[in-house]
C-alpha positions, 0 to 999 in steps of 0.5 A: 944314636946320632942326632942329625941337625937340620945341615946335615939333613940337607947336605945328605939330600943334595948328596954329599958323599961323606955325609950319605957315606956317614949317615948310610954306615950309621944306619936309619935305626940309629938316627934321630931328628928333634922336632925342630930340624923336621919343623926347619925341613918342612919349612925349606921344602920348595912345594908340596911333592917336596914336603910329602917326601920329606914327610915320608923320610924323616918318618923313619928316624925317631923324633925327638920332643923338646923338652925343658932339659934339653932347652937348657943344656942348648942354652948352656951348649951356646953359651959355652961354644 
């Protein structure tokens, strides 16, 4: 499973070749998003024809709650990093 953050979802959608090549290897079944980079996406979204595509992809990748767990190790990934 590959978790893809908000940048690479919008390096994908302006069509980047490594990162289509990557994500298209990888396959739709194995990627995920958390709920935070469909919020962020949404939110990028210029105008509505946008936002009902944007629905309609990322309906195709699992998404994943956040949960308290995962709050920590993100507060301890930064802290590290």
């Amino acid at each position: 499973m590959i978790l893809c953050d908000t940048n690479i979802l919008i390096e994908f959608y302006k069509g980047r070749a490594d990162v289509v090549e990557t994500l298209s290897a990888a396959g739709v079944s194995n990627l995920a998003v958390s709920v935070i980079t469909v919020g962020e996406l949404y939110f990028g979204a210029r105008d509505k024809r946008e936002l009902k595509s944007l629905r309609e992809n990322l309906s195709l990748l699992q998404q994943l709650p956040i949960d308290e767990e995962i709050s920590r190790l993100h507060i301890e990934l930064l802290e590290k990093y």
